[in-house]
mmCIF file of the N, C-alpha and C atoms, coordinates in Angstrom:
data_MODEL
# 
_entry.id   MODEL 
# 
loop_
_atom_site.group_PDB 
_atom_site.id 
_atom_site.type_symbol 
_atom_site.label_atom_id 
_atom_site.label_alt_id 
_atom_site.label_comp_id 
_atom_site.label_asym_id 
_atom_site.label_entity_id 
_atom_site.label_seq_id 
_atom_site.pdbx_PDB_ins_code 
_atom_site.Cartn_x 
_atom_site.Cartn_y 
_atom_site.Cartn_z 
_atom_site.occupancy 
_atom_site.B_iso_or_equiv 
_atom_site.pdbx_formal_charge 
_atom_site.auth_seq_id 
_atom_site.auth_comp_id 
_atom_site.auth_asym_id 
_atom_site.auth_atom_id 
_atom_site.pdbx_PDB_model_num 
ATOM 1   N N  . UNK A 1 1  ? -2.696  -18.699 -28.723 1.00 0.00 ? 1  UNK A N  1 
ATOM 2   C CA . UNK A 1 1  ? -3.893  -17.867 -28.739 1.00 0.00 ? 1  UNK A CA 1 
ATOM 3   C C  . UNK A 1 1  ? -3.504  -16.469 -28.261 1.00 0.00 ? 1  UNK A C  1 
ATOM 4   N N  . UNK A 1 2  ? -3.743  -15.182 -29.098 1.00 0.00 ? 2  UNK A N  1 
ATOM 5   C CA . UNK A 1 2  ? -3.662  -14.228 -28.370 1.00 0.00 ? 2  UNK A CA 1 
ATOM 6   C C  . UNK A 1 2  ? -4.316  -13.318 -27.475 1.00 0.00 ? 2  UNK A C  1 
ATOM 7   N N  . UNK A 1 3  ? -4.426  -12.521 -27.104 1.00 0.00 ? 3  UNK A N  1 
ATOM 8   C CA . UNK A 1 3  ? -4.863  -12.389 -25.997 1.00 0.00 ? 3  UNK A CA 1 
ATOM 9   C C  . UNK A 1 3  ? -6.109  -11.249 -26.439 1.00 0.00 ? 3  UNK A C  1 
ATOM 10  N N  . UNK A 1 4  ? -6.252  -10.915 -27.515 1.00 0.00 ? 4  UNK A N  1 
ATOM 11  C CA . UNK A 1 4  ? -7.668  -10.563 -27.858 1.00 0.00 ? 4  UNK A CA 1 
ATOM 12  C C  . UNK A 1 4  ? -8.363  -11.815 -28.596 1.00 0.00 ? 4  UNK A C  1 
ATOM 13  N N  . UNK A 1 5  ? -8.210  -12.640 -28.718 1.00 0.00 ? 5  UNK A N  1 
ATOM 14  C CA . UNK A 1 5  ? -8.793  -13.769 -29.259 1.00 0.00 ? 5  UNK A CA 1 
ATOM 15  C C  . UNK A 1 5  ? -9.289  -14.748 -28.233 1.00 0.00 ? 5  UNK A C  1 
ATOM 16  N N  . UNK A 1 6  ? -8.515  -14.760 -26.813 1.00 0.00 ? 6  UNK A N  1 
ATOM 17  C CA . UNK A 1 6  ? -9.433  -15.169 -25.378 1.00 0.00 ? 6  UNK A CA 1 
ATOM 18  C C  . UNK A 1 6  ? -9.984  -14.260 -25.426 1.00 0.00 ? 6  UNK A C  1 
ATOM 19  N N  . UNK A 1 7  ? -9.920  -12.789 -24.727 1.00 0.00 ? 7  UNK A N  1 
ATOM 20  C CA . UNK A 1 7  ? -10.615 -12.037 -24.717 1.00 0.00 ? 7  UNK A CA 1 
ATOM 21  C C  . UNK A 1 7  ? -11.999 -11.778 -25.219 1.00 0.00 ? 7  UNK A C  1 
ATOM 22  N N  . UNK A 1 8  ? -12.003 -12.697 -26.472 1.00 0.00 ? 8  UNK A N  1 
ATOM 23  C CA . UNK A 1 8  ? -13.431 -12.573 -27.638 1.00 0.00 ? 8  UNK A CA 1 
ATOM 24  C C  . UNK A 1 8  ? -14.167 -13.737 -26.943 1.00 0.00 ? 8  UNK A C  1 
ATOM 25  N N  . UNK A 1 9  ? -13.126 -14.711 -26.729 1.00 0.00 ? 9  UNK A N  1 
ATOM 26  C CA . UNK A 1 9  ? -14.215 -16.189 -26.732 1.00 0.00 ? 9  UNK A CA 1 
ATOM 27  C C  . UNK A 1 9  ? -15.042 -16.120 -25.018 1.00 0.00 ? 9  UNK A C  1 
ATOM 28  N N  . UNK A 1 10 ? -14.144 -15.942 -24.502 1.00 0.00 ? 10 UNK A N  1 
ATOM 29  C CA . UNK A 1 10 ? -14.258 -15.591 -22.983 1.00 0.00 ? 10 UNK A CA 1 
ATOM 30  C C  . UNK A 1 10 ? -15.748 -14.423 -23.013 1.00 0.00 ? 10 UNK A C  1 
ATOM 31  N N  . UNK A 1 11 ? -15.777 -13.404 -23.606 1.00 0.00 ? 11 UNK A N  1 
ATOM 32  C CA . UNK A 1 11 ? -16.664 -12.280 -23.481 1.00 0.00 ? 11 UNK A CA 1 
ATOM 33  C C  . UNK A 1 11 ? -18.054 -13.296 -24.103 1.00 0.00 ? 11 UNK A C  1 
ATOM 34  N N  . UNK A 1 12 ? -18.050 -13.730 -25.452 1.00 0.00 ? 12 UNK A N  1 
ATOM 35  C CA . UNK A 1 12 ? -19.269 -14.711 -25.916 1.00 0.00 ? 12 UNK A CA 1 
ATOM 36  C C  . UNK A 1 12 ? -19.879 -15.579 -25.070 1.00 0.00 ? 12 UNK A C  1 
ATOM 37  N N  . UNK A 1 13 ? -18.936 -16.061 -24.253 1.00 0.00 ? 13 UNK A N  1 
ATOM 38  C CA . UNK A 1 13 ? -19.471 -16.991 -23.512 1.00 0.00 ? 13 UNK A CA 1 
ATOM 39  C C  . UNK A 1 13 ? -20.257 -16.701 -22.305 1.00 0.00 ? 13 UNK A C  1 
ATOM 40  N N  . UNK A 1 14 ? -20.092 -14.833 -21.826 1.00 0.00 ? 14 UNK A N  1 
ATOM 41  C CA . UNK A 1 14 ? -20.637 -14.534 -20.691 1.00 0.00 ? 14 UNK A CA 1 
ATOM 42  C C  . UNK A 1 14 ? -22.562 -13.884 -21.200 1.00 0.00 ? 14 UNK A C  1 
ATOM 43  N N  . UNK A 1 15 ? -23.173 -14.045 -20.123 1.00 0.00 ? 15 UNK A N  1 
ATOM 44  C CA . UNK A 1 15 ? -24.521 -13.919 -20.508 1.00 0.00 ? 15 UNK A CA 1 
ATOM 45  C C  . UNK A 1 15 ? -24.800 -12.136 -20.469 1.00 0.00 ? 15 UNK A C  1 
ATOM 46  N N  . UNK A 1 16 ? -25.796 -11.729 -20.854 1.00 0.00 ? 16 UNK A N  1 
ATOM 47  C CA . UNK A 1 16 ? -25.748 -10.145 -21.233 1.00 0.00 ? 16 UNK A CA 1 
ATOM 48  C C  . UNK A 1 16 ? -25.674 -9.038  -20.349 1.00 0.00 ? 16 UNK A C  1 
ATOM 49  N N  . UNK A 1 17 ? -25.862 -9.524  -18.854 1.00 0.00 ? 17 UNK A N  1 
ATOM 50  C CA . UNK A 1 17 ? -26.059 -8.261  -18.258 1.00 0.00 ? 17 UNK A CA 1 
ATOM 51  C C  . UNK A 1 17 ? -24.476 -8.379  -17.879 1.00 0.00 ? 17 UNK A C  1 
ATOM 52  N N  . UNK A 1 18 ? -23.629 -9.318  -17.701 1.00 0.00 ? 18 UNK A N  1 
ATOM 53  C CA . UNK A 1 18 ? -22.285 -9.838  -17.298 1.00 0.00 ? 18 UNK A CA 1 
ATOM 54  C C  . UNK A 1 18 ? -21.450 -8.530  -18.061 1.00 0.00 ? 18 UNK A C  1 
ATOM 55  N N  . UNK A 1 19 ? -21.898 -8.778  -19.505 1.00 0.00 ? 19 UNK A N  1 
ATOM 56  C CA . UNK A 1 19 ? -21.132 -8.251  -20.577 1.00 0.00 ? 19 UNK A CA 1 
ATOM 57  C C  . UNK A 1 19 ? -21.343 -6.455  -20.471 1.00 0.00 ? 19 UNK A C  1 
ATOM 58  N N  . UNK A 1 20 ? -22.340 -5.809  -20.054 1.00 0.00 ? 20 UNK A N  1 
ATOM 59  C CA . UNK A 1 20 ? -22.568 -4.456  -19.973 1.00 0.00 ? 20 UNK A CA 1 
ATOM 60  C C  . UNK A 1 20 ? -21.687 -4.363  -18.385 1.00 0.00 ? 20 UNK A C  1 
ATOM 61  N N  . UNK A 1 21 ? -21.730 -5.014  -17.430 1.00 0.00 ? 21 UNK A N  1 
ATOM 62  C CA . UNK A 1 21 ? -20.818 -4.344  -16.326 1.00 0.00 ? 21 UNK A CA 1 
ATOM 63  C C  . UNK A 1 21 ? -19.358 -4.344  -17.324 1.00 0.00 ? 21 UNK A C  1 
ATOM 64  N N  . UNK A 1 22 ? -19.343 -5.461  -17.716 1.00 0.00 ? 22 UNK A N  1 
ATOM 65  C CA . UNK A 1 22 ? -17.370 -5.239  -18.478 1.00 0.00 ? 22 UNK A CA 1 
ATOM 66  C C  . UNK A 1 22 ? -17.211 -4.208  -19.325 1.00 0.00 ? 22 UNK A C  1 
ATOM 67  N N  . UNK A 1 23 ? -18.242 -4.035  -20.119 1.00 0.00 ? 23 UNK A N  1 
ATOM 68  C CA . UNK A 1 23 ? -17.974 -3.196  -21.140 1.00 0.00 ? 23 UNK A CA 1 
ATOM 69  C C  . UNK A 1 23 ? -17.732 -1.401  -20.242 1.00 0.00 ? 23 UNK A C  1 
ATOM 70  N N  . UNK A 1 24 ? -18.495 -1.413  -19.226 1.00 0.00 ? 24 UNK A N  1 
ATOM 71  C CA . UNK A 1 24 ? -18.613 -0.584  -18.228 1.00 0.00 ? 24 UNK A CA 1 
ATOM 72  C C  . UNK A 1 24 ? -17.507 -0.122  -17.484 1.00 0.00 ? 24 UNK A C  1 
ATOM 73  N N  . UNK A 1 25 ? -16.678 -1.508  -16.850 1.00 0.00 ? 25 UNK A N  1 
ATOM 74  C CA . UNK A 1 25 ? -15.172 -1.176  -16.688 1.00 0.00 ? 25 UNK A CA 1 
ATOM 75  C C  . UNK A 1 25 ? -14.870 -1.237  -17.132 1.00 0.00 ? 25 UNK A C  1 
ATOM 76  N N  . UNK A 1 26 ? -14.655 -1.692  -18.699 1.00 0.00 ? 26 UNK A N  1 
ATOM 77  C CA . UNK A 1 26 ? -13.230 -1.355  -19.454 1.00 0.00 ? 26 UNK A CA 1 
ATOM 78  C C  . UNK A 1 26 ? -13.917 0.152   -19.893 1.00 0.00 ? 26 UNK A C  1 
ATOM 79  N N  . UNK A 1 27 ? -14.618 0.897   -20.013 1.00 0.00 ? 27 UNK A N  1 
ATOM 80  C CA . UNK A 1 27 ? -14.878 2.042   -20.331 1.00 0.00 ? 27 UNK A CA 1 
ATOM 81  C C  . UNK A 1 27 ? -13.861 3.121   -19.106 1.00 0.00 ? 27 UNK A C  1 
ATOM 82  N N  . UNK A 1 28 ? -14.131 2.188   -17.669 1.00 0.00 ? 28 UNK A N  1 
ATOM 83  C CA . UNK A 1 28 ? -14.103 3.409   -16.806 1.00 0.00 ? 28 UNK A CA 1 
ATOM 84  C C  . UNK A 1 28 ? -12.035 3.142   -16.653 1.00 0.00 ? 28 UNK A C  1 
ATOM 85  N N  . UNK A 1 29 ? -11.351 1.678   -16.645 1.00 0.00 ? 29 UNK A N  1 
ATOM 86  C CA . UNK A 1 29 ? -10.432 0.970   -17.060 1.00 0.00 ? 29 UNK A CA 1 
ATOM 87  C C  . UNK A 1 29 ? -9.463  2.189   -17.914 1.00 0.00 ? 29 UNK A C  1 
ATOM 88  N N  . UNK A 1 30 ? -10.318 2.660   -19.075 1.00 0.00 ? 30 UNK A N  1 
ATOM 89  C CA . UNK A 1 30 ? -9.727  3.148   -20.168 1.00 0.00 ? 30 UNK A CA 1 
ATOM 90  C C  . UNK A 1 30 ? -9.622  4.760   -19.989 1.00 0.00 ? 30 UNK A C  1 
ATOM 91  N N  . UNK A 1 31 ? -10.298 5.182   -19.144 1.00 0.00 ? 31 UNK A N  1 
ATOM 92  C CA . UNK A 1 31 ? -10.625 6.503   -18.835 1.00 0.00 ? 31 UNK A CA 1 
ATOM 93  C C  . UNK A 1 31 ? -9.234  6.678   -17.778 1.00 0.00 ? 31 UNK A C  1 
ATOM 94  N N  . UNK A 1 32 ? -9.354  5.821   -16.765 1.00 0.00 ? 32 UNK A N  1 
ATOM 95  C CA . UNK A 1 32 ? -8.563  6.182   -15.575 1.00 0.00 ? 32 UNK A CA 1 
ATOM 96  C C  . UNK A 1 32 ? -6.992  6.011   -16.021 1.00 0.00 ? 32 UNK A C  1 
ATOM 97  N N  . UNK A 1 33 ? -6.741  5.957   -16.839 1.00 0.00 ? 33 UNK A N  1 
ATOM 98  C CA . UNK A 1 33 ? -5.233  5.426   -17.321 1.00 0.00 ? 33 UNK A CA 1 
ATOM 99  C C  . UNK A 1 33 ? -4.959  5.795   -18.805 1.00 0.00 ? 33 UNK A C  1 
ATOM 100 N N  . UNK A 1 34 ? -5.969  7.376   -19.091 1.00 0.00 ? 34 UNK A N  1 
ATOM 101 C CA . UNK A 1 34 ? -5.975  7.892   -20.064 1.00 0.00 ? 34 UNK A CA 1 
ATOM 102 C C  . UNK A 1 34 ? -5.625  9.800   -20.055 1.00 0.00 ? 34 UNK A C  1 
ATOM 103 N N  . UNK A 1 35 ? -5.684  9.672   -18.864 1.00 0.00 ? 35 UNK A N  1 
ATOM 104 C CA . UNK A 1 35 ? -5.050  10.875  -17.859 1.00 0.00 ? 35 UNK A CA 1 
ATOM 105 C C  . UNK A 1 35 ? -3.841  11.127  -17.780 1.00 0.00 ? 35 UNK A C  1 
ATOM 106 N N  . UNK A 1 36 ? -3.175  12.435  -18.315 1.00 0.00 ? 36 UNK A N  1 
ATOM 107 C CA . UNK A 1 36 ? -1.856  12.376  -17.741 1.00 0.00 ? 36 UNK A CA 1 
ATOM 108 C C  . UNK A 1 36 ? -1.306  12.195  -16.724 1.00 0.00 ? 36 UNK A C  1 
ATOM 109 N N  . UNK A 1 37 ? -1.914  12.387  -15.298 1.00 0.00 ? 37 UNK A N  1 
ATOM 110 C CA . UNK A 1 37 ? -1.585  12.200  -13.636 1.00 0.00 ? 37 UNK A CA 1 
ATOM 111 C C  . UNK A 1 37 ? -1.702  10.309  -14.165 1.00 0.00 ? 37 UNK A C  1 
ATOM 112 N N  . UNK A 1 38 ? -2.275  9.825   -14.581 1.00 0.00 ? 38 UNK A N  1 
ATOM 113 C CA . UNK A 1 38 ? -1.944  8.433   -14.979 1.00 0.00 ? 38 UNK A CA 1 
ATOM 114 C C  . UNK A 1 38 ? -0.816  8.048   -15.208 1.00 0.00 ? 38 UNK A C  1 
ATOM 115 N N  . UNK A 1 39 ? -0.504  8.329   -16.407 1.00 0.00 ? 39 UNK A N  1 
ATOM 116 C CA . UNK A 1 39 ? 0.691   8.061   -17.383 1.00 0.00 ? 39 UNK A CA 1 
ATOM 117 C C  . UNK A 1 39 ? 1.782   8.363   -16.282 1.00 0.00 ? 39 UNK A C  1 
ATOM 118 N N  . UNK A 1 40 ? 1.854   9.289   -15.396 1.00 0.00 ? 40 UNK A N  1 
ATOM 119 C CA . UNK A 1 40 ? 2.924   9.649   -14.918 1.00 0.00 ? 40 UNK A CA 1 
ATOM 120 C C  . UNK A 1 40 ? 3.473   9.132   -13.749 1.00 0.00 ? 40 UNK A C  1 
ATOM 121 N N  . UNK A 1 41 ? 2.557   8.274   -13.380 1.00 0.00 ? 41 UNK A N  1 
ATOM 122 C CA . UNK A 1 41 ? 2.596   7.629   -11.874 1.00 0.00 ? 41 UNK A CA 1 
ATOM 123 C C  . UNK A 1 41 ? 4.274   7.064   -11.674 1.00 0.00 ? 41 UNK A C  1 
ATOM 124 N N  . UNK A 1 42 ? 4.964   6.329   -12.645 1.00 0.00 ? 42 UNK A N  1 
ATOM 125 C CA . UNK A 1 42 ? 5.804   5.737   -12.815 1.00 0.00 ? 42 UNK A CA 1 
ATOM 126 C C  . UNK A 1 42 ? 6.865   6.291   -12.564 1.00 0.00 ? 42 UNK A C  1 
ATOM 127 N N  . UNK A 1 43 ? 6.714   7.533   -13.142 1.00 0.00 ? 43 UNK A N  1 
ATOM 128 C CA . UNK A 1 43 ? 7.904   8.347   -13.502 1.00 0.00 ? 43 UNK A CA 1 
ATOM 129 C C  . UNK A 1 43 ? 7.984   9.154   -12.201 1.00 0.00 ? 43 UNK A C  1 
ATOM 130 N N  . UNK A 1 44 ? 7.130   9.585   -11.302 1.00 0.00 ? 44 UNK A N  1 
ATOM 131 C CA . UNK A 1 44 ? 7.000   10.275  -9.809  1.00 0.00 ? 44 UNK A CA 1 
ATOM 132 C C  . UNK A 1 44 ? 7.421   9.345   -9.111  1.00 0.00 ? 44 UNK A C  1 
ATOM 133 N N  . UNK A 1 45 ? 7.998   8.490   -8.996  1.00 0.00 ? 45 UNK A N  1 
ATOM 134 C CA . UNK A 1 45 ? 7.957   7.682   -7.354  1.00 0.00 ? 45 UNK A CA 1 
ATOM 135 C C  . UNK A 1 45 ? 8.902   8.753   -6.513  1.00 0.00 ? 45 UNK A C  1 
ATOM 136 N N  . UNK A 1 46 ? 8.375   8.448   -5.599  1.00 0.00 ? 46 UNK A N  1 
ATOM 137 C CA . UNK A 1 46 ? 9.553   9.150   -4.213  1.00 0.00 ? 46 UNK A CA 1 
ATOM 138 C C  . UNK A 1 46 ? 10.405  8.371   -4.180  1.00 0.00 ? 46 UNK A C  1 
ATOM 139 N N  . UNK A 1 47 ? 11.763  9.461   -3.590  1.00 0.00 ? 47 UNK A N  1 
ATOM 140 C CA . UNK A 1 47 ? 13.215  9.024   -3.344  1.00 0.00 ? 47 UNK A CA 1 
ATOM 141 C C  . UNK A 1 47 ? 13.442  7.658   -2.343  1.00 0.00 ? 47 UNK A C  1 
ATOM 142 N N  . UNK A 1 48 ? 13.748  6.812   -3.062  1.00 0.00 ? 48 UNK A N  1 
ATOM 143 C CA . UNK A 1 48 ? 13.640  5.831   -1.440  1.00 0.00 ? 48 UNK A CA 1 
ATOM 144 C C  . UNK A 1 48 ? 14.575  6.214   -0.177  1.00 0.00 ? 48 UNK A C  1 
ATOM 145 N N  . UNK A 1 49 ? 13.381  5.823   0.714   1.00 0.00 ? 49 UNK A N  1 
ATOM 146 C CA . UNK A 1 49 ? 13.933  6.645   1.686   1.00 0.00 ? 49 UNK A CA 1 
ATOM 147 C C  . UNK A 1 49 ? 14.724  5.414   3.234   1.00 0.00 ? 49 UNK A C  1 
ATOM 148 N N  . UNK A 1 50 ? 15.060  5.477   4.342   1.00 0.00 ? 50 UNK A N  1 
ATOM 149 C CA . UNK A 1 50 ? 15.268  4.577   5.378   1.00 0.00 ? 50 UNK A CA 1 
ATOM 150 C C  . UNK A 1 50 ? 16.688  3.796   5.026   1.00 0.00 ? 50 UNK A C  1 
ATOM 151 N N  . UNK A 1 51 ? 17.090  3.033   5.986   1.00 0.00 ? 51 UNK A N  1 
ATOM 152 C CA . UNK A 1 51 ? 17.852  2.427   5.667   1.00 0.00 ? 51 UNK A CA 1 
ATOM 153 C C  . UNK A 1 51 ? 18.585  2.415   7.223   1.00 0.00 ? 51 UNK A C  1 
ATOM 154 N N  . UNK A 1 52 ? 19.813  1.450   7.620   1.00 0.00 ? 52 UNK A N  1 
ATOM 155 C CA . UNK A 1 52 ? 20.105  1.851   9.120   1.00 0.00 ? 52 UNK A CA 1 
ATOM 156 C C  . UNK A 1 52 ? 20.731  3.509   9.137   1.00 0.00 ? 52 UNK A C  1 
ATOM 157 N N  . UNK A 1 53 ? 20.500  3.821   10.242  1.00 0.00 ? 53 UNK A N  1 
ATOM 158 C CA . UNK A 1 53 ? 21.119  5.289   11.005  1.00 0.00 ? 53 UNK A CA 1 
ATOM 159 C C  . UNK A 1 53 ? 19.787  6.091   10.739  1.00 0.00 ? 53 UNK A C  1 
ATOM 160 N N  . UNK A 1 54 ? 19.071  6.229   10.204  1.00 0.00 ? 54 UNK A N  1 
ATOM 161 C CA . UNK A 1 54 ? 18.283  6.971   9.898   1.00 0.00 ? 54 UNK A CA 1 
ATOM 162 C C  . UNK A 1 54 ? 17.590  8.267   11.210  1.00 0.00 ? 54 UNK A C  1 
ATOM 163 N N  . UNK A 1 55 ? 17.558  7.512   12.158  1.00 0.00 ? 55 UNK A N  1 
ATOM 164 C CA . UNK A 1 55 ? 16.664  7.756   13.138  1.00 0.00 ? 55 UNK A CA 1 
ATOM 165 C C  . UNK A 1 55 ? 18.250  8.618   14.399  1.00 0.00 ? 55 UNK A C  1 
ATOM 166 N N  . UNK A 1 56 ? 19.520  8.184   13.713  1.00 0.00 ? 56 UNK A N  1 
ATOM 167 C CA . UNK A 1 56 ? 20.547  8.432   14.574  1.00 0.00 ? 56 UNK A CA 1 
ATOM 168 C C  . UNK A 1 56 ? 20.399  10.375  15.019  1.00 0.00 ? 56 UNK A C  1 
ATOM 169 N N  . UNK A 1 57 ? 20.540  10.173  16.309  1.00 0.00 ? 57 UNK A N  1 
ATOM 170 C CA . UNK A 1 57 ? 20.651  11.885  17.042  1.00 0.00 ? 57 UNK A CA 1 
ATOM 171 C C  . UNK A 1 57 ? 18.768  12.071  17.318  1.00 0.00 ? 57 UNK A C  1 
ATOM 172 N N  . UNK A 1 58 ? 18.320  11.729  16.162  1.00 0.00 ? 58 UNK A N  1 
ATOM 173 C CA . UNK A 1 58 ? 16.587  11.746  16.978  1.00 0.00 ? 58 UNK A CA 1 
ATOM 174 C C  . UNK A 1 58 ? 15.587  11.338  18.010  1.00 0.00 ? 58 UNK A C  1 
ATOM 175 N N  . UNK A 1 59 ? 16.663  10.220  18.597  1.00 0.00 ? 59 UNK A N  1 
ATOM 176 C CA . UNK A 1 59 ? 16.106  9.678   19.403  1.00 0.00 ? 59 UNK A CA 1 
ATOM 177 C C  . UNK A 1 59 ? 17.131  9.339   20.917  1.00 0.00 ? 59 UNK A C  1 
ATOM 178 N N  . UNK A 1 60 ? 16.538  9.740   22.025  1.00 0.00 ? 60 UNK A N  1 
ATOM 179 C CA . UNK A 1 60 ? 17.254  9.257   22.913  1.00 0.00 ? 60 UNK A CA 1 
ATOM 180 C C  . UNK A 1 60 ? 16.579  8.737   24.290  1.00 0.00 ? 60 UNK A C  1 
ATOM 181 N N  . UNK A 1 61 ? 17.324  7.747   25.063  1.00 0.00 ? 61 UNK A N  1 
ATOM 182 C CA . UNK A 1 61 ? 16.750  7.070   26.346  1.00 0.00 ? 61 UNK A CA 1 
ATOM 183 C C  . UNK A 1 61 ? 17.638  7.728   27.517  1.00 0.00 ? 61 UNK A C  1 
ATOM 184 N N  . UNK A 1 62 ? 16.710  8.092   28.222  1.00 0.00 ? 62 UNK A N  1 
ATOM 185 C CA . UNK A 1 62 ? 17.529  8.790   29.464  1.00 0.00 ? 62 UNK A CA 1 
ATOM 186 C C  . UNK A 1 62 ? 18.383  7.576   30.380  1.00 0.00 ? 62 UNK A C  1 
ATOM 187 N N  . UNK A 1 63 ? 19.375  8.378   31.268  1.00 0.00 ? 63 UNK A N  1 
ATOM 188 C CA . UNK A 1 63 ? 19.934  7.180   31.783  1.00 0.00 ? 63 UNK A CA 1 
ATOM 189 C C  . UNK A 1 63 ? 19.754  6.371   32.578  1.00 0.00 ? 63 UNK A C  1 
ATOM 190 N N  . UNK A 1 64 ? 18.207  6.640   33.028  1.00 0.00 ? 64 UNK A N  1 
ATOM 191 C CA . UNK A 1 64 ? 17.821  5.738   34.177  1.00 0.00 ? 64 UNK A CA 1 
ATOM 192 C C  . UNK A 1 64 ? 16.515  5.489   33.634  1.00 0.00 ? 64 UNK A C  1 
ATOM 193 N N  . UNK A 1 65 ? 16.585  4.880   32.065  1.00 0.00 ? 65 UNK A N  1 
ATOM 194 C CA . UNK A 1 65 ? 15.543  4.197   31.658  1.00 0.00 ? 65 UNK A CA 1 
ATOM 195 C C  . UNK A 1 65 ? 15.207  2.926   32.312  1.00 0.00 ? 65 UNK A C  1 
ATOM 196 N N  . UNK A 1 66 ? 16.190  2.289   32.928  1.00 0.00 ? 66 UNK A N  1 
ATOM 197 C CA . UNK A 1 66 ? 15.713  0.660   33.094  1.00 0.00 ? 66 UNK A CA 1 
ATOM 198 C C  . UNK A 1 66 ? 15.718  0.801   34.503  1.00 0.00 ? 66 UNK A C  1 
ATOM 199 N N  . UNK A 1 67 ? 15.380  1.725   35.634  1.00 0.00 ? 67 UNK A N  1 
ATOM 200 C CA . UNK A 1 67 ? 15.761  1.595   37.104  1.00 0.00 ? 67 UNK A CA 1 
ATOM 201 C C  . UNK A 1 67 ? 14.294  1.734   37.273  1.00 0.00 ? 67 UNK A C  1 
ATOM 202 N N  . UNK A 1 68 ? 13.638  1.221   38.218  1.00 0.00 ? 68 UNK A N  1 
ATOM 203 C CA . UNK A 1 68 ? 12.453  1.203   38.698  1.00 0.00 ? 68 UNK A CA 1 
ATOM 204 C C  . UNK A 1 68 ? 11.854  2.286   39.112  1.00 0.00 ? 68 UNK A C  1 
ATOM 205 N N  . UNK A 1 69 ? 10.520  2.223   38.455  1.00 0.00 ? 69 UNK A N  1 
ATOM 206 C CA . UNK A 1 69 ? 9.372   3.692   38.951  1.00 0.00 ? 69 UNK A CA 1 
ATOM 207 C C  . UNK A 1 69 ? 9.373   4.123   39.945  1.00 0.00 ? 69 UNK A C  1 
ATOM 208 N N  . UNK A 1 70 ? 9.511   5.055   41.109  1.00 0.00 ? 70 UNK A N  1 
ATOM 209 C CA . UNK A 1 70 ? 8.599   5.285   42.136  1.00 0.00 ? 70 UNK A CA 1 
ATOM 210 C C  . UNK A 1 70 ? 7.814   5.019   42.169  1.00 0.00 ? 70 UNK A C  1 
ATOM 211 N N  . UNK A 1 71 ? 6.381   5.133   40.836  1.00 0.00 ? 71 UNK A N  1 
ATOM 212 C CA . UNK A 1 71 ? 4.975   4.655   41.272  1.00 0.00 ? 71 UNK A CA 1 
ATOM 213 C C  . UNK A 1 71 ? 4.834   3.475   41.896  1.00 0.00 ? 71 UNK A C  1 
ATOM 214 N N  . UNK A 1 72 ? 6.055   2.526   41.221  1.00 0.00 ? 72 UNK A N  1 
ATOM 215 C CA . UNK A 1 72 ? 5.603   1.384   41.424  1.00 0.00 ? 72 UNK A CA 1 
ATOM 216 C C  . UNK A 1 72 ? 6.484   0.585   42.832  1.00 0.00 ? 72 UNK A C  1 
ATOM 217 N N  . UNK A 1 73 ? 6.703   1.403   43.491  1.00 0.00 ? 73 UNK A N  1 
ATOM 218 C CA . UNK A 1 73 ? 7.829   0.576   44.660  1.00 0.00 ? 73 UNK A CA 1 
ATOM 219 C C  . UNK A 1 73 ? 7.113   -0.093  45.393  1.00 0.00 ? 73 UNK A C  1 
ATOM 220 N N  . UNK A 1 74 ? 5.177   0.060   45.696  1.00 0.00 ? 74 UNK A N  1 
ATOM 221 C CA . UNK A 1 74 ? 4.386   -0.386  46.874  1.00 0.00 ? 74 UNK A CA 1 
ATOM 222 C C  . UNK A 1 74 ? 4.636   -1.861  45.867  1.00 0.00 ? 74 UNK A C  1 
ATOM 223 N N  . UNK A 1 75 ? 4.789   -1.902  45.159  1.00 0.00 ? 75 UNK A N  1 
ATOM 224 C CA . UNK A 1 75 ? 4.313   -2.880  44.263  1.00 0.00 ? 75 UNK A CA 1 
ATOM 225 C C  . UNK A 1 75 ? 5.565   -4.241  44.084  1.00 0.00 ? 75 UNK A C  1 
ATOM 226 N N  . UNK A 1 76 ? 6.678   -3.773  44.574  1.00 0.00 ? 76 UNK A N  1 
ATOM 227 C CA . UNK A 1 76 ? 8.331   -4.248  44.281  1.00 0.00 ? 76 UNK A CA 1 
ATOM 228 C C  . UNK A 1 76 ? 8.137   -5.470  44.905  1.00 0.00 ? 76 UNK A C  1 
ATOM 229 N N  . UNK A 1 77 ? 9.038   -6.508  44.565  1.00 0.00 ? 77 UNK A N  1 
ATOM 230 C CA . UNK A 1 77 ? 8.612   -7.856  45.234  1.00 0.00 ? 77 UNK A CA 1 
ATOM 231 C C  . UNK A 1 77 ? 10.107  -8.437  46.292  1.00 0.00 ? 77 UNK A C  1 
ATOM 232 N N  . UNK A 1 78 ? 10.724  -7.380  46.461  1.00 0.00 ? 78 UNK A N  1 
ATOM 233 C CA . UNK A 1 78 ? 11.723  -6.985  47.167  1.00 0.00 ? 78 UNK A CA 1 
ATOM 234 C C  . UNK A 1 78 ? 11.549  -6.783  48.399  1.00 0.00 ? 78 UNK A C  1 
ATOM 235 N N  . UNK A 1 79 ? 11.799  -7.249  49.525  1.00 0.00 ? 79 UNK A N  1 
ATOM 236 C CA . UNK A 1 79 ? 11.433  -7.370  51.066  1.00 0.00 ? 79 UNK A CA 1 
ATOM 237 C C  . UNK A 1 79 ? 12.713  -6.927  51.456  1.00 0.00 ? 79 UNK A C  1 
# 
């Protein structure tokens, strides 16, 4: 069966107000992908981007990231 020939039997079988929303999107369906900014979507993708190192030199942890706050010394469970 091809696929305008479901398409037919499938549409007969739906009751009338069913059939004016479809006819409605395939109107709006046919419009939106009848646009050149349409057609072209494919052909624009961005460069792929990421991968490891990416982030290398942008980011850094000072050297006394892991040594305990001052704020928090009342708090230390250290006697």
């Amino acid at each position: 069966m091809t696929t305008d020939t479901e398409i037919l039997q499938t549409i007969a079988q739906m009751p009338e107000p069913l059939k004016q929303d479809l006819l409605h999107y395939a109107k709006a369906l046919i419009e939106s992908h009848s646009t050149p900014d349409a057609l072209d979507i494919q052909a624009e993708k961005p460069a792929k981007r990421g991968g490891l190192g990416i982030w290398k030199g942008k980011i850094w942890l000072a050297d006394n990231f892991d040594e305990p706050l001052e704020d928090f010394k009342d708090y230390s469970t250290e006697c």
